[in-house]
N, C-alpha and C positions, 0 to 999 in steps of 0.2 A: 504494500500500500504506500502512496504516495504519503511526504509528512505535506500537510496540511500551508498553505504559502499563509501566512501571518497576514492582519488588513494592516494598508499604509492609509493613514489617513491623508488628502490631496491638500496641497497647501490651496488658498483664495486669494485672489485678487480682486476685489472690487470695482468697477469700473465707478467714473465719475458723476454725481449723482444729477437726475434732470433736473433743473429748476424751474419747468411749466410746462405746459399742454399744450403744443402747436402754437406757442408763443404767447399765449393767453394766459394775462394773470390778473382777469377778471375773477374766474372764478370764486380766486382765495381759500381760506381756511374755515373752517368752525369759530365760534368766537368760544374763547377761556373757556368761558361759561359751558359754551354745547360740549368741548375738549375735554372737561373736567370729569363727563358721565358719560362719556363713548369709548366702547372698547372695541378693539377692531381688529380681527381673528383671520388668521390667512396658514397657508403652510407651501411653501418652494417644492413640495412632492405631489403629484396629482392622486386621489384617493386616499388621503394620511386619515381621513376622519373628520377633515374642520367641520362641516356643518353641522355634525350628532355632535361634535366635543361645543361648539359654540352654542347650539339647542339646551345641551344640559346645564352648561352655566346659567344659560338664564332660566333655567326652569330653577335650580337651586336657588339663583337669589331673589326669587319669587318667592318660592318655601322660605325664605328669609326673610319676606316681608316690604319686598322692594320692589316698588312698580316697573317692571323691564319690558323693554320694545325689542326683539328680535327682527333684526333689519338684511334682507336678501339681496347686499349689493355688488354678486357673483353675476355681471349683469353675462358671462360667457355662457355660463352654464346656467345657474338657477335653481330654481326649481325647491326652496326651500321646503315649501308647503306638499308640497308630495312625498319627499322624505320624512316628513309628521306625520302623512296621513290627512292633511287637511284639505286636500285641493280642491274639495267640492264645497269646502266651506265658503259660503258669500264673504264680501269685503272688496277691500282694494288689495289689488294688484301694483306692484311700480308701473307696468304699463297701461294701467286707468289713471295714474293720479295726472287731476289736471290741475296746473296752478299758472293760472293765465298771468298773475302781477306778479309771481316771483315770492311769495309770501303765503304761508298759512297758518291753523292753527294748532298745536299740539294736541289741544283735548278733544277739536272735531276729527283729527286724524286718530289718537286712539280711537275714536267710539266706532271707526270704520276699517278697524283690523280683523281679520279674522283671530278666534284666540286659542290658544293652545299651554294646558295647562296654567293658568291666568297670566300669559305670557302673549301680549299684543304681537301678530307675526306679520312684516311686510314683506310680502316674497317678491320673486323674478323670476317673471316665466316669458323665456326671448321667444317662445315658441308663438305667442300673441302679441308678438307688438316688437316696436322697434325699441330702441335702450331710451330711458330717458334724457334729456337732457341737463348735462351737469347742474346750471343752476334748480334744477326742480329737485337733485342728488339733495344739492345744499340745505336749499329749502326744507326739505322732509325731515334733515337730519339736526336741524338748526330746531324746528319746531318739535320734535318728537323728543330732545334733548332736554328741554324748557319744562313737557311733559312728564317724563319719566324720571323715576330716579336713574336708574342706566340704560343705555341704549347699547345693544352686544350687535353689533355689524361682521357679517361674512363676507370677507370682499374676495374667498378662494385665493388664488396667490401673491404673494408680495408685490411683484409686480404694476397688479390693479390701482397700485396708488401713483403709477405717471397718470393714470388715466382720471385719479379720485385724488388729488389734491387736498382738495377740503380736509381730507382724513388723516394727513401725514402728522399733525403734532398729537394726535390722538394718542392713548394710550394701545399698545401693540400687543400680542398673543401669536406666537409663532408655534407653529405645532413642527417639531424635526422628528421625521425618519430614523430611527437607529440604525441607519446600514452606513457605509461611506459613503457615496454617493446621497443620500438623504441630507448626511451632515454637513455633505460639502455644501449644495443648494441652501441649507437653512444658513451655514456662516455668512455665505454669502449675501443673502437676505437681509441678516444681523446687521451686517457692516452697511451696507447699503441705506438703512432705515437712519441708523445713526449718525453716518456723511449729512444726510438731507435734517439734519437737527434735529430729528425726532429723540424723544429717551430710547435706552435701552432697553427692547422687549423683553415681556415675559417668554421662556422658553420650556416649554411641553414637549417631552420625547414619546413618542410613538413606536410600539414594535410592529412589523408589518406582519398582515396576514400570509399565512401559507411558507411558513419558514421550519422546515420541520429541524426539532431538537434545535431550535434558538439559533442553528447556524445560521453565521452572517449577521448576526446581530449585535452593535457594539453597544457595550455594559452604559450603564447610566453616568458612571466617575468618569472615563473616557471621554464621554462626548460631551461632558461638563466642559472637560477641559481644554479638546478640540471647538469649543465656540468660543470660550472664554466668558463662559455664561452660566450658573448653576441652573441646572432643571431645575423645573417648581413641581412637576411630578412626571410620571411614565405611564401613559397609556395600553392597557395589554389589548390583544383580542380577545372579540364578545362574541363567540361563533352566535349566540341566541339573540344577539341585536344585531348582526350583522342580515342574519335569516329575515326577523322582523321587518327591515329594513327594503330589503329586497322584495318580502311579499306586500308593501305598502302597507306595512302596521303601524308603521312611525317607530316611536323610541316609548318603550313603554316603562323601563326603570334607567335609574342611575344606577348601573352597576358595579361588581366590588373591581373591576379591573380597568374603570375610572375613575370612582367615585374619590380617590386622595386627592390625583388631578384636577379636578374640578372643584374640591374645599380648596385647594390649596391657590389656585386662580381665585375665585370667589371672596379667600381671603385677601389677596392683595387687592382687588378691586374696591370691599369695603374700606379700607385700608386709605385707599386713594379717598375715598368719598366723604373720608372725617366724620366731622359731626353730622352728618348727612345723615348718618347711619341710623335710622329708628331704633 
């Protein structure tokens, strides 16, 4: 038998970060204020779990007592509300909401969300419509900010934010891959987020499905140390919410093979939110 080649972890280089969107810096950002209660969930690996891992946080700080908007601004893909199970439920959609003056209200837009475990959900579904227009982005997440105590945003991979602006000084949630290749994407990510001034994201390790006996997957202290980041916790697989998932059941518990991960985000969000905190 061959001996086993040891993992190199790859070194990163970061490229130079954008400073606007097709030279448009109308957009802008969030103000303090909407920044202070948006937290905005991505992961550099396609399929790592962001949408079920960013669903159960707000469904936990719900179970906490915190008014949360779960916001679908994956505008590639989408589809939050089907992976809940809610797609039949009435509401708005990103591609209904109309805001002809650039301007709405946070509490008429909660009252017009579909809900999901008392967890207001604005999804994205490109399969109806075309993407919204940035400032409507703004708009939505500027008033639904004001509304809630936290707003947990899915924008799917780090990248989305050349595209989402508004979102960059937000607080961050990087979900990384435990393999090399997972960790090299998420350093990279890392590094990139904090070039464009953002803080230092939260970083979530994920073990990927279908790895038999754990091979190829590098330990939690490791890839600590390859980001230059401590994990806030390790996500395993949930073969029984993955199943869920796939037969349109939604996420029916927090599981014990997320559930650290998710106190442990939930912790530093309330964390952030101060006295906010009821």
């Amino acid at each position: 038998m061959r001996a086993r080649k040891p993992m190199t972890m790859p070194r990163v280089v970061c490229p130079s970060p954008v400073s606007s969107v097709d030279g448009n810096q109308s957009i802008g950002t969030l103000t303090h204020a909407g920044c202070r209660n948006t937290v905005v969930f991505s992961s550099a690996s396609g399929g790592a779990g962001t949408s079920v891992f960013a669903a159960m946080v707000a469904w936990r700080l719900a179970q906490r007592k915190l008014q949360c908007a779960l916001v679908d601004c994956d505008f590639a893909a989408g589809g939050i509300d089907v992976l809940l199970g809610i797609e039949n439920e009435p509401g708005l959609r990103f591609q209904t909401v109309d805001i002809p003056l650039g301007k709405t209200e946070g509490a008429a837009l909660n009252g017009e969300l579909p809900q999901w475990e008392r967890v207001g959900v604005l999804a994205s579904q490109p399969w109806n419509g075309s993407d919204p227009e940035p400032w409507t982005v703004s708009a939505v997440l500027e008033a639904l900010a004001q509304a809630n105590d936290v707003v947990v945003v899915d924008i799917g991979a780090p990248s989305a934010l050349h595209s989402l602006p508004m979102l960059r000084q937000c607080r961050q949630v990087v979900l990384a891959e435990l393999t090399v290749l997972g960790l090299a994407r998420a350093r990279a990510a890392r590094a990139m987020m904090i070039r464009q001034g953002e803080s230092r994201p939260i970083m979530v390790g994920v073990v990927p499905r279908g790895l038999s006996r754990r091979g190829g997957v590098v330990d939690a202290h490791e890839a600590s140390e390859y980001l230059h980041e401590e994990l806030a916790g390790v996500v395993a697989p949930d073969r029984g919410l993955h199943g869920d998932v796939l037969e349109g059941l939604g996420i029916r518990a927090i599981g014990k093979s997320s559930r650290k991960a998710v106190d442990a985000v939930v912790g530093v969000i309330e964390t952030g939110l101060g006295g906010d905190v009821p």
